[in-house]
BASEPA-206853 format. One record per residue (C-alpha): residue number from 1; x, y, z. Coordinates in steps of 0.05 Angstrom, whole numbers, always signed. Each point is the difference from the previous one (the first is absolute). Example, Ala and Ser with C-alpha at 12.3 -4.5 7.8 and 13.67 -1.06 7.14 Angstrom:
// residues 2
<seq=1&east=+246&north=-90&up=+156>
<seq=2&east=+27&north=+69&up=-13>
END
This chain:
// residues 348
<seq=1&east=+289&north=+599&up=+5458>
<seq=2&east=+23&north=+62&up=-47>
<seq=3&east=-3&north=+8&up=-72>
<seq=4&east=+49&north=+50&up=-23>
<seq=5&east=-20&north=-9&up=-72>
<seq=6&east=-67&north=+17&up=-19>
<seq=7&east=-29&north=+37&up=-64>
<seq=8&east=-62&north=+35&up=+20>
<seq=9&east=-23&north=-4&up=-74>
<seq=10&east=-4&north=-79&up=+7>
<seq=11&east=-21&north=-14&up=+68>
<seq=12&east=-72&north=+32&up=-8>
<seq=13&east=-52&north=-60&up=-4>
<seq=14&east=-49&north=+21&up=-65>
<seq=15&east=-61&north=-1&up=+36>
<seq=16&east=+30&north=+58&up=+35>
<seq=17&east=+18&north=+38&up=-61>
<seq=18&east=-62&north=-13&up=-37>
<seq=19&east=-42&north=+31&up=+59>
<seq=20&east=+50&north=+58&up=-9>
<seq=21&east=+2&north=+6&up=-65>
<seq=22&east=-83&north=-6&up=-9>
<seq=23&east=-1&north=+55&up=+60>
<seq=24&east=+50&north=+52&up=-35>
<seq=25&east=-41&north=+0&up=-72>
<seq=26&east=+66&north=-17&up=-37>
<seq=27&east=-3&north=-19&up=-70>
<seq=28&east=+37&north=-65&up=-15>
<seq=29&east=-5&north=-53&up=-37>
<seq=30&east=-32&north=-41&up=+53>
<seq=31&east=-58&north=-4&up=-11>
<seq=32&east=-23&north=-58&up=+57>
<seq=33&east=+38&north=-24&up=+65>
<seq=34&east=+13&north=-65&up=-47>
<seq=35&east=+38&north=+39&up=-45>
<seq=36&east=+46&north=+43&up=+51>
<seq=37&east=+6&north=-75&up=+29>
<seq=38&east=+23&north=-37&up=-62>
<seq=39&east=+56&north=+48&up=-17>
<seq=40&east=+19&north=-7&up=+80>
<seq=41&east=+5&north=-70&up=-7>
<seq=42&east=+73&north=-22&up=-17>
<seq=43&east=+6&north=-41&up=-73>
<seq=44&east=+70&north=-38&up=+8>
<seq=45&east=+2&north=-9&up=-72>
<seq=46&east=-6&north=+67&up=-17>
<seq=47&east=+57&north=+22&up=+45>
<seq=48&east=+67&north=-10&up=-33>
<seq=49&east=+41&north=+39&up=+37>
<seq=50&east=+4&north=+60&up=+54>
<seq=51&east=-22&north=+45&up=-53>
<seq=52&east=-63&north=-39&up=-18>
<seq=53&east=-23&north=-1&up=+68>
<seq=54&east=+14&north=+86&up=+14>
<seq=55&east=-38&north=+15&up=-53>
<seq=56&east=-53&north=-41&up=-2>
<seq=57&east=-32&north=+13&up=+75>
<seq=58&east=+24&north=+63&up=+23>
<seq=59&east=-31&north=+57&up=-42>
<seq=60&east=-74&north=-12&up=+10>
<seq=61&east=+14&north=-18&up=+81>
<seq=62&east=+46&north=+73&up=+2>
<seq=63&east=-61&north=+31&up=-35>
<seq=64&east=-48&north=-24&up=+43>
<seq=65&east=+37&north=+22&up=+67>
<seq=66&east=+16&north=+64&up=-30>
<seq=67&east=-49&north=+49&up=+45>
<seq=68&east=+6&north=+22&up=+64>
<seq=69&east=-50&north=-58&up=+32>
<seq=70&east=+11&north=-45&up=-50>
<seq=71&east=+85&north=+0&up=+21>
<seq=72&east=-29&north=+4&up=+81>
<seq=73&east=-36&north=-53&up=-7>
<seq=74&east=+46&north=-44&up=-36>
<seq=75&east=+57&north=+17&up=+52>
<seq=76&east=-52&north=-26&up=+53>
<seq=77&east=-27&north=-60&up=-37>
<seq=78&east=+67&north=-25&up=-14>
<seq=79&east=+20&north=-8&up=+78>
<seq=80&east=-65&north=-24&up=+18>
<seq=81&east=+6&north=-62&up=-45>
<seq=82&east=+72&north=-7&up=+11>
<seq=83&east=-7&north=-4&up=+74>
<seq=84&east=-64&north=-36&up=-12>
<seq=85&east=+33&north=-61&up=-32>
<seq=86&east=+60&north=-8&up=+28>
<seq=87&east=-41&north=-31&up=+57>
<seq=88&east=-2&north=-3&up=+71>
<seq=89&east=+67&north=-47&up=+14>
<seq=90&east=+46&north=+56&up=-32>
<seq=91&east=-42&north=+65&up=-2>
<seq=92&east=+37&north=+51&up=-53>
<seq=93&east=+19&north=+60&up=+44>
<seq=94&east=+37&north=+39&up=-52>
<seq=95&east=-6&north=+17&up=-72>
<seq=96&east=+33&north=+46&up=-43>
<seq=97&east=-42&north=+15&up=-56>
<seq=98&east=+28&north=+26&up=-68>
<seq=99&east=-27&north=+53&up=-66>
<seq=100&east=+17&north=+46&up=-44>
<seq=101&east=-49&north=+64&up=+25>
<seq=102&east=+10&north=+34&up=-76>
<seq=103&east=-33&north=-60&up=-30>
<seq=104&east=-60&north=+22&up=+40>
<seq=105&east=-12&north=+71&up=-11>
<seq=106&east=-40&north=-21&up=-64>
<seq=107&east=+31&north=+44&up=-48>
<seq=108&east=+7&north=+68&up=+49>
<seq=109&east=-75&north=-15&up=+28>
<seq=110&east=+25&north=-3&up=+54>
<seq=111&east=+52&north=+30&up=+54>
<seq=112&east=+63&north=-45&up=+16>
<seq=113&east=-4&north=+31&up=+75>
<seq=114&east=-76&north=-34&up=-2>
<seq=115&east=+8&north=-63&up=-19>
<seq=116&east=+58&north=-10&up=+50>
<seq=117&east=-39&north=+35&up=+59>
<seq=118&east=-55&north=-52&up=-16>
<seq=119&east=+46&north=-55&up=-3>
<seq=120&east=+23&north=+17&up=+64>
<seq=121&east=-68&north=+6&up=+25>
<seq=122&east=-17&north=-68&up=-22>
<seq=123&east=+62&north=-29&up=+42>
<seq=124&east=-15&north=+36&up=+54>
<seq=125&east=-81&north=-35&up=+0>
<seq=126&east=+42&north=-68&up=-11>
<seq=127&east=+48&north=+6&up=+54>
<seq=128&east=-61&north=+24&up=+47>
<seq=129&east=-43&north=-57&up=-13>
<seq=130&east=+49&north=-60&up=+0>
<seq=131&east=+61&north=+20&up=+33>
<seq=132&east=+49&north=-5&up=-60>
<seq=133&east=+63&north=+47&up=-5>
<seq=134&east=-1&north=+25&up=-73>
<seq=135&east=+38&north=+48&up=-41>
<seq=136&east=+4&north=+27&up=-67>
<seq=137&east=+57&north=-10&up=-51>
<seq=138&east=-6&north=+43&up=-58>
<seq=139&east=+14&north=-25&up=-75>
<seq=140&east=+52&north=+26&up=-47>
<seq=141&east=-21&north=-22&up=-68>
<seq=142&east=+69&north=-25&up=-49>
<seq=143&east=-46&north=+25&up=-57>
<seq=144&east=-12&north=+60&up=+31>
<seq=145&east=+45&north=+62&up=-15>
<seq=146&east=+52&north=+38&up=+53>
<seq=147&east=-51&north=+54&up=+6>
<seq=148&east=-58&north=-44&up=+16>
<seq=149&east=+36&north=-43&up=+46>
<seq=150&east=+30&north=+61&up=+41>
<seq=151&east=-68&north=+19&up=+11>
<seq=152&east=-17&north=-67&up=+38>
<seq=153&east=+61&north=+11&up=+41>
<seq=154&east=-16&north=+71&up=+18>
<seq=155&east=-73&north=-34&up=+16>
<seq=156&east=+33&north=-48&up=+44>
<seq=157&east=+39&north=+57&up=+40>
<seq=158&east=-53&north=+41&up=+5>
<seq=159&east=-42&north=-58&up=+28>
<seq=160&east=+51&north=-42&up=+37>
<seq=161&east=-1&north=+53&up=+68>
<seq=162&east=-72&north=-25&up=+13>
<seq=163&east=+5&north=-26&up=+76>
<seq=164&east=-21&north=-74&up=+13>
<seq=165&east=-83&north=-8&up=+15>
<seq=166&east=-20&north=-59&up=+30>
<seq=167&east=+52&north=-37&up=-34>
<seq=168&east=-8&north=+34&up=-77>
<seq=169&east=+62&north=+31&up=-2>
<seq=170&east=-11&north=+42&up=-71>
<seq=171&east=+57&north=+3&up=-49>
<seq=172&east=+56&north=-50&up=+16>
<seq=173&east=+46&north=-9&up=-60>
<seq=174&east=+5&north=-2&up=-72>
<seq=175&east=-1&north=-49&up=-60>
<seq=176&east=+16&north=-7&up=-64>
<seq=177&east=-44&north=-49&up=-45>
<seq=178&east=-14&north=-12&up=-78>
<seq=179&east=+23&north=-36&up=-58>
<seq=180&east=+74&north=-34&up=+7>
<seq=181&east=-1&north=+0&up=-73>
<seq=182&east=+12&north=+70&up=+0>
<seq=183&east=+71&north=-25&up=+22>
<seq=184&east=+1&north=+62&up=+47>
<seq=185&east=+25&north=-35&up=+50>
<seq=186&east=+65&north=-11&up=-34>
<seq=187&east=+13&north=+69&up=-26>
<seq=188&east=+46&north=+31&up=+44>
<seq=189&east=-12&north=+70&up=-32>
<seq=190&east=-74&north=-5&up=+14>
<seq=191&east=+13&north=-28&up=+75>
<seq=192&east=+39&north=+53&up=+18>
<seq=193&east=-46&north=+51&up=-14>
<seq=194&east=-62&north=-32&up=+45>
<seq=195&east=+57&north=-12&up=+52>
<seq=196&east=+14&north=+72&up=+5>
<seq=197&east=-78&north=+10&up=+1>
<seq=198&east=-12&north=-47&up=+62>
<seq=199&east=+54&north=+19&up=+42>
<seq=200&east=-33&north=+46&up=+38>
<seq=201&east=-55&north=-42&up=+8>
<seq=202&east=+50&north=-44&up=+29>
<seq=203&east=+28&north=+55&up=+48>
<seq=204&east=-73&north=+7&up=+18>
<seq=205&east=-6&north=-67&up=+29>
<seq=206&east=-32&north=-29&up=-51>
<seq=207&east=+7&north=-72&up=-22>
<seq=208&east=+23&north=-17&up=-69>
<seq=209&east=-20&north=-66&up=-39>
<seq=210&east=+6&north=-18&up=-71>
<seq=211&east=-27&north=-56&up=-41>
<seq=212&east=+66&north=-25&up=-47>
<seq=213&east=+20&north=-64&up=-7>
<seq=214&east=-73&north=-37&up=-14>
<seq=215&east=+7&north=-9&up=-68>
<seq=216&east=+66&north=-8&up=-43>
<seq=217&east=-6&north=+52&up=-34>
<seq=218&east=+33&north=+32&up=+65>
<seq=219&east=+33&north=-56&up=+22>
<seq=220&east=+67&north=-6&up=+46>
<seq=221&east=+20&north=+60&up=-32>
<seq=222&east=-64&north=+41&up=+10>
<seq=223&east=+18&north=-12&up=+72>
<seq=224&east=+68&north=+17&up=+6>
<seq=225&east=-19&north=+79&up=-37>
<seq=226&east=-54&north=-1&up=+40>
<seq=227&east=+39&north=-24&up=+69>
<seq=228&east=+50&north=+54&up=-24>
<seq=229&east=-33&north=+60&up=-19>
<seq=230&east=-67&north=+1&up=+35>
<seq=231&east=+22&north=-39&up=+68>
<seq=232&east=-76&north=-28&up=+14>
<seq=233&east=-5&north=-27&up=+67>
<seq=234&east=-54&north=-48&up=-25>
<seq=235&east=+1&north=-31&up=-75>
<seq=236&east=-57&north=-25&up=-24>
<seq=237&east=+5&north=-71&up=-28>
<seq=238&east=+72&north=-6&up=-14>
<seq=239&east=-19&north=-71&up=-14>
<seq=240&east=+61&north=+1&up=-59>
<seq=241&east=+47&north=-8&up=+43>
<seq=242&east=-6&north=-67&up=-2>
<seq=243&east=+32&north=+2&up=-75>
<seq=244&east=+61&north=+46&up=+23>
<seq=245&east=+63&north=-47&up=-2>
<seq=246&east=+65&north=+10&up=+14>
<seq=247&east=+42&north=+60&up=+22>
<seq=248&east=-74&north=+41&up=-11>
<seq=249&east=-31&north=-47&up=+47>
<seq=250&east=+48&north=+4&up=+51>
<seq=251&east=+2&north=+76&up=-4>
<seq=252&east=-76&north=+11&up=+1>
<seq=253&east=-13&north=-48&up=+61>
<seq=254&east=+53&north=+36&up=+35>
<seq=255&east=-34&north=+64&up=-16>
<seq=256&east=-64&north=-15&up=+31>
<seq=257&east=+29&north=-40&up=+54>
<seq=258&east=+42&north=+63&up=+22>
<seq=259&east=-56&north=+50&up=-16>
<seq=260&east=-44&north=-53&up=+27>
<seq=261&east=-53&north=+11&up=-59>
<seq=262&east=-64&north=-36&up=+13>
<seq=263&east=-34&north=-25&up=-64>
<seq=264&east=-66&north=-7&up=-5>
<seq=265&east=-23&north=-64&up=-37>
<seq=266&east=-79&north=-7&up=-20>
<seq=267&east=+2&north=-78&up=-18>
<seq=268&east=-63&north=-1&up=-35>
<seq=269&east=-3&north=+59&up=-51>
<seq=270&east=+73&north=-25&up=-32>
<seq=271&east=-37&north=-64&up=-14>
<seq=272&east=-55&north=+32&up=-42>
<seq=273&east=+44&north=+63&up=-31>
<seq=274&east=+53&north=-68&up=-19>
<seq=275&east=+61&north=+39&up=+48>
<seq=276&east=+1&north=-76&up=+28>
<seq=277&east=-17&north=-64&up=-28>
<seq=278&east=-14&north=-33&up=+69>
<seq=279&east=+5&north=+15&up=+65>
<seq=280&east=+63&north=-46&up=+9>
<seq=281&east=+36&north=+64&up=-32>
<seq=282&east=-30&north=+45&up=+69>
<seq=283&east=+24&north=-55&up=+41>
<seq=284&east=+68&north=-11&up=-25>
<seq=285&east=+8&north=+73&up=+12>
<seq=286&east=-13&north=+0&up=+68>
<seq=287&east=+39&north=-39&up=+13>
<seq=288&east=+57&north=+34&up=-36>
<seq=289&east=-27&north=+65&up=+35>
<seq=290&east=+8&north=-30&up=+65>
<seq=291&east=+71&north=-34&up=-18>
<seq=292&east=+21&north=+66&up=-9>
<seq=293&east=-28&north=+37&up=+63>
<seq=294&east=-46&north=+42&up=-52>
<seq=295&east=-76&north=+23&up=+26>
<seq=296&east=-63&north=-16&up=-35>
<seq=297&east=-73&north=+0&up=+13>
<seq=298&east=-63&north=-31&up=-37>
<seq=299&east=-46&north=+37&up=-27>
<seq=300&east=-66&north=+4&up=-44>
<seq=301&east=+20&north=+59&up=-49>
<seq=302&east=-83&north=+2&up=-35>
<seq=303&east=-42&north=-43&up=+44>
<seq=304&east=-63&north=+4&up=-31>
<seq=305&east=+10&north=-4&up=-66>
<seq=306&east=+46&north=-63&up=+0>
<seq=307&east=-48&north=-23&up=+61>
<seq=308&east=+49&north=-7&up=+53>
<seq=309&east=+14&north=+18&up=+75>
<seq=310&east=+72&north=+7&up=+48>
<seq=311&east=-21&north=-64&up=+40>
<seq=312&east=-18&north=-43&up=-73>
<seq=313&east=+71&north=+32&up=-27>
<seq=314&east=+38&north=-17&up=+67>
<seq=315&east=-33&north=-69&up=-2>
<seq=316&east=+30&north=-17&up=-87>
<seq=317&east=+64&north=+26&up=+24>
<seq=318&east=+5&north=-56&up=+61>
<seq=319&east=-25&north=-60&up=-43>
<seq=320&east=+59&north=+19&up=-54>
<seq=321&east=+42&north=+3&up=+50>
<seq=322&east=-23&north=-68&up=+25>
<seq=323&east=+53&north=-21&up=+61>
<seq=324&east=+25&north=+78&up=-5>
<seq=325&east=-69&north=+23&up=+18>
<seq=326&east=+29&north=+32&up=+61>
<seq=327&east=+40&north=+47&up=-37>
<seq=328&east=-66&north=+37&up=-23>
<seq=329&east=-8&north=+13&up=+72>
<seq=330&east=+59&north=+61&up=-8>
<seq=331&east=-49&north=+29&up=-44>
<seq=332&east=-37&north=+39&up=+59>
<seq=333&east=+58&north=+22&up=+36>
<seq=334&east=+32&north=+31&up=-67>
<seq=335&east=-69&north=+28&up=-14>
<seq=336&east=-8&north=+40&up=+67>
<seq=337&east=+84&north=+22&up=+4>
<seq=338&east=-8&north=+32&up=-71>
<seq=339&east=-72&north=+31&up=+4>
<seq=340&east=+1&north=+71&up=-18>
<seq=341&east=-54&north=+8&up=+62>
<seq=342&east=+60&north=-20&up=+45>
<seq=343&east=+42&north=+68&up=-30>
<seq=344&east=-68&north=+48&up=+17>
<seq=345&east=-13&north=-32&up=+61>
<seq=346&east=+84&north=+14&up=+21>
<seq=347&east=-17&north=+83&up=-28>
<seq=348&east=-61&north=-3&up=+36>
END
């Protein structure tokens, strides 16, 4: 099994980061493990939307991985427990794992080159210990500016040479997360701009994904800019495309099928952030995605915090699917054809 789709900021159990946090001597507001634990714990009816959910869990779990350890750790306990509980009949043996590195340099306390190089670190422990290929995929931020943003893609060039140990293969592509309400994804001005940025990234050999098309605020056409201007190889989500209709339907599968796309869908977190109402609307897509000859994968997007794992995600997607079930099964061929570990292993 692979997971392609993994925020390192939600995947962290809390008994983890409250031994982290009580060993660092940071001053939060938790004051107990029960009180790092209650704000971990997903309220569905506090979570309206994709906004809700963002900034409600993300800034104390950034804080707390934002140190050297704290961030190698994290990296490590995140594959442990992935690989842990996806269980022995479908071991995970690949995982991309996702952040933003300038939302943990805690304000300039630390160096950008050593939080990476102990993320790295951590991966390298992880891929020792259980066998599991893993790489990094930095995070753009949509509410970040150019300048800050160009300096996560310089990161990720810098890094992205780092030779393969043991199956951690470093620095494998780049992302861009944040709010869709920004309606970045939509501005063509403002896509042009980070499409310049990345492109030598790109020439690099690094992988490009983009989260558009969860909410609709970005909608079908969030994914047509973003097809257009920033040509990911990956989108992340792209679950809207299941309200495109008409000619814009027909040109958007067509664009994906050609460019063969792969989307990566996490069921479980467009439940609680209200992308989906059920998970009839993953299923139906499916099967539209593999109608059209379009590749997808399941994945768990924050783990932890919405207390999930790949095999429990794989598993929801079958039962909607009901006498489709089989069609999940393209989910782990897609997964391991448009892993950015297969692009360093090809340099390498």
């Amino acid at each position: 099994m692979i997971d392609l789709h993994i925020h390192m900021g939600g995947a962290v159990p809390a008994a983890v980061l409250w031994e982290l946090l009580s060993d660092s001597g940071l001053q939060t507001d938790f004051k107990t493990f029960d009180e790092l634990e209650e704000y971990l714990t997903v309220r569905p009816e506090a979570i309206h939307n994709l906004d809700d959910f963002l900034n409600r869990y993300f800034h104390g779990t950034e804080l707390i991985q934002s140190s050297p350890r704290t961030a190698s750790e994290s990296a490590y306990q995140l594959v442990a427990k992935a690989y842990r509980r996806s269980g022995r009949a479908g071991r995970m043996h690949a995982v991309e794992i996702r952040y933003n590195p300038l939302k943990r340099v805690r304000e300039g306390l630390h160096t950008l080159d050593a939080i990476i190089l102990a993320t790295i670190h951590g991966l390298e422990r992880a891929s020792m210990h259980y066998r599991v290929q893993t790489g990094i995929l930095f995070s753009m931020g949509k509410e970040f500016s150019h300048e800050r943003n160009a300096i996560i893609v310089n990161a990720a060039m810098d890094f992205g040479g780092r030779g393969a140990l043991k199956g951690a293969h470093g620095v494998v592509g780049i992302d861009m997360a944040g709010p869709e309400s920004l309606l970045n994804d939509s501005n063509v001005e403002w896509l042009k701009v980070v499409g310049k940025m990345i492109e030598p990234a790109r020439e690099r050999g690094l992988g490009i994904t983009w989260h558009v098309g969860e909410t609709a605020h970005s909608g079908p056409d969030g994914m047509e800019a973003v097809l257009e201007w920033i040509r990911p190889q990956r989108i992340g989500h792209g679950i809207e495309l299941r309200k495109a209709e008409g000619k814009q339907k027909e040109r958007l599968c067509k664009t994906l099928r050609e460019r063969q796309v792969c989307l990566e869908i996490c069921p479980s977190v467009n439940l609680i952030t209200g992308s989906i109402l059920n998970l009839r609307e993953i299923a139906d897509l499916i099967r539209l995605l593999t109608s059209e000859g379009i590749p997808f994968c399941i994945n768990t997007d924050n783990p932890y915090i919405i207390q999930t794992n790949l095999r429990q995600e794989y598993d929801l997607v079958a039962k909607a699917l009901g006498e489709d079930a089989q069609l999940i099964n393209q989910s782990h061929h897609h997964a391991s054809m448009h892993s950015f570990l297969a692009g360093v292993r090809n340099r390498h």
